[in-house]
N, C-alpha and C positions, 0 to 999 in steps of 0.2 A: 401358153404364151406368157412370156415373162412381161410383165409392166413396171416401168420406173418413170420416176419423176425426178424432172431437175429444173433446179430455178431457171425463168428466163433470164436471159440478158438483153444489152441492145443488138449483138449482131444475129440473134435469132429472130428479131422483127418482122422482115421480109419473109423471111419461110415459115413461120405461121400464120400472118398476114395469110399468105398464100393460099393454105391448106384451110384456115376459117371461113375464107371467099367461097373452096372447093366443096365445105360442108354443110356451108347455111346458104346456098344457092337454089336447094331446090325448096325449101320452107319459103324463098324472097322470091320468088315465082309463084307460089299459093297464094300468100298474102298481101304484095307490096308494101310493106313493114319499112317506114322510110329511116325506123331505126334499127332498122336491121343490120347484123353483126355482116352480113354479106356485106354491107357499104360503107364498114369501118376499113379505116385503113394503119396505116402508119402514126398516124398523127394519133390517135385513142391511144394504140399499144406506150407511147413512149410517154403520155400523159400517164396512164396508168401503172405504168414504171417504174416513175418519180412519186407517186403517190404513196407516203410509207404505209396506209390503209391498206390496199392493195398489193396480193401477190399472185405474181404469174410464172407458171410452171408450163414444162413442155413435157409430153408425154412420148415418150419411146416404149416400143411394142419391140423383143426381141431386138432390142437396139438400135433401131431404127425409128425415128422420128415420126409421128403419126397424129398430132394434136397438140392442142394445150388446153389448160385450166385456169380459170382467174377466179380469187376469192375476194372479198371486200368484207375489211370487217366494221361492222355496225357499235352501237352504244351498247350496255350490258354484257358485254363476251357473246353477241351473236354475231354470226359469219356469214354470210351471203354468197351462194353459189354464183357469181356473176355472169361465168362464161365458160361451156363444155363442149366443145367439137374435136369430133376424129373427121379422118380419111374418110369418105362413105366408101370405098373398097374394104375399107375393114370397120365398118360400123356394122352391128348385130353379132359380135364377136365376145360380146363380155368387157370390152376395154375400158369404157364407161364406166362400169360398176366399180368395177376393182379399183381405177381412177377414183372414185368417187371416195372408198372407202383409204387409199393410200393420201389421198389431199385430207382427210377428217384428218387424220394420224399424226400430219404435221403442224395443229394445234389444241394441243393436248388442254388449254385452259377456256374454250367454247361450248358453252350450256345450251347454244340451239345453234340449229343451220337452216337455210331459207333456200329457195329458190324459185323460178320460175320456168314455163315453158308452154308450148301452144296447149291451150284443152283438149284442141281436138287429135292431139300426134298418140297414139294408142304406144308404142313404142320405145316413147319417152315415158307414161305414165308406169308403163313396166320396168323400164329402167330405176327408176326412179325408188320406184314400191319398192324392189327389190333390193334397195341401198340402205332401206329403212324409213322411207319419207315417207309422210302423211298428207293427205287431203286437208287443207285448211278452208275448204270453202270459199276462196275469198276468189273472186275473179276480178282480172284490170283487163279490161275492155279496150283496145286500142284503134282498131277500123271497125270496118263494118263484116269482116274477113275474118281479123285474128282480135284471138281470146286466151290469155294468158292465165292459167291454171296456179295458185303458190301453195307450195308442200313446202313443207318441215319436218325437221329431226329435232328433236328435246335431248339435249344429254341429260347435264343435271339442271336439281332447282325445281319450282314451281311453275306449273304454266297451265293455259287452261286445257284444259278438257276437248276434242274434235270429237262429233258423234260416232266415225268410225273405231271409238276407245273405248265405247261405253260397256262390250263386253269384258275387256279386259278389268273397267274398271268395276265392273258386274263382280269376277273373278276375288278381287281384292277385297270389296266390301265381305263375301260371304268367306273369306280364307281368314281376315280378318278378327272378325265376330266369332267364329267358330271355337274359339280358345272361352269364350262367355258359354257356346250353347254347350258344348262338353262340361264346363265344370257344373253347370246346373241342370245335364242332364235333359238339355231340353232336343226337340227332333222336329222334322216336319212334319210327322204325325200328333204331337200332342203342342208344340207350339209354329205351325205353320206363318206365324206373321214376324216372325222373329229375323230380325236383321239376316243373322250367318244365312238365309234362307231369300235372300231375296233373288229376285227374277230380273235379269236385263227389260225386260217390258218394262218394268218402273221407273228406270232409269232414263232409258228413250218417251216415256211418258213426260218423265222430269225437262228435259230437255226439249220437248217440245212448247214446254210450259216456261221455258225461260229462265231456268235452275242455272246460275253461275256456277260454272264446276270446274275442278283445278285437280291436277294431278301431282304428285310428287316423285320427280323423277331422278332415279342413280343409275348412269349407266346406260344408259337410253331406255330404261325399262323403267313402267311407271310402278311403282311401290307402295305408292299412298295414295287416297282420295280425299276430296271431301265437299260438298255443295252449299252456297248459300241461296236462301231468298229473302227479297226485303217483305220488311213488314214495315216500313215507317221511312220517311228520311234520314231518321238518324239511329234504326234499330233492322239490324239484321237475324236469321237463324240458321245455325251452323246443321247442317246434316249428314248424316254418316261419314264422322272422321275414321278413317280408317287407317292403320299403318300395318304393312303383312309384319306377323313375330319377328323375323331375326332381323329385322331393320330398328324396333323400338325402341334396342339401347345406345341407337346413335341419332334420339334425339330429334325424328323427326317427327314427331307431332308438332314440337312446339317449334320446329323453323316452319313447318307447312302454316299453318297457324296464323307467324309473325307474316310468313310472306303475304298470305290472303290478305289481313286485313293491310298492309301496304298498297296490295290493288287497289 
């Protein structure tokens, strides 16, 4: 199925109106979500319009009209997924995803994206996972019904650490260090406590214990790590900085570094 994106205008208003009513109607029948996109109308779209923050795309599947997209961009080059509905005739078709990843495409200078959507829609969290979003833990509670779930994408830059990272950044620490245990010949059998050699258990131990942790990410893919914890109000301790080999000549230890101690 072909998927294209084109900017809205005002005389597409009505017909996605329309189709947003037809997509978020049976979510506003689970919940009564009195801010539900079911009982936006006309008046949001053309606020949102005018708003140079805001952009809204309509989605065409095989050339025909079948949805739209709104983003909202936030302070620091983050982008907020605001608003994603198809047709539910052709929702569970993939339109979404691919949507998701042609809307990323059209702002090439966004170091993170947000979003949200009910916790409990199983459908959506697949969707979603499968665009590259993460789990952020964070839940906004809004009845007694619905429970809005917020995932993230990291492109580039610093950001923290979510526990479902912590093998990857398991991964890094020991890919990392490994360039020390080779040139000194060290192994898991004659130095087993040795960084290249750590265990994600330590990590999620770390984590449980309240270890501030930041990843360094190019490309959506995290590259570096590194953990603090205080010891003082005004004295910290830096733990396994790490940067994988072919990233260290562009310097990012010392922007991971700069940015932590910024947080």
């Amino acid at each position: 199925m072909n998927i294209q994106l084109l900017k809205a205008t005002a005389d597409d208003a009505e017909n996605l109106v329309r189709i947003q009513e037809k997509a978020f109607k049976r979510l506003y029948d689970i919940y009564k979500d009195e801010k539900s996109p079911y009982l936006k109308g006309t008046e949001e779209f053309f606020r949102w319009l005018n708003n140079l923050n805001v952009s809204i795309y309509k989605i065409h599947a095989d050339e025909m009209l079948c949805g739209g997209i709104a983003v909202s961009k936030k302070p620091d080059d983050v982008y907020y997924l605001a608003r994603l509905y198809i047709l539910p005739e052709l929702q569970r078709q993939g339109i979404a995803s691919k949507t998701i990843k042609l809307c990323e495409a059209c702002f090439e200078g966004a170091k993170r994206w947000m979003l949200d959507f009910p916790a409990d829609q199983i459908a959506n969290k697949k969707c979603y996972e499968k665009a590259g979003y993460i789990d952020t833990g964070i839940r906004d509670i809004k009845n007694d019904k619905l429970t809005l779930a917020i995932y993230e994408k990291v492109i580039n830059g610093v950001s923290v650490i979510r526990e479902v990272q912590l093998e990857r950044c398991t991964a890094i620490i020991r890919e990392s260090f490994a360039t020390v245990a080779d040139e000194f010949g060290l192994t898991e059998q004659n130095c087993p406590n040795h960084t290249s050699f750590i265990k994600v258990e330590k990590l999620q131990n770390q984590f449980k214990r309240g270890y501030q942790m930041f990843g360094y990410f190019s490309d959506g893919k995290i590259v570096g790590y590194v953990s603090l914890t205080k010891n003082s109000d005004t004295s910290f301790e830096m733990n396994n900085l790490s940067i994988l080999p072919e990233y260290r000549l562009k310097d990012m230890a010392k922007s991971c570094w700069m940015s932590v101690r910024i947080k």
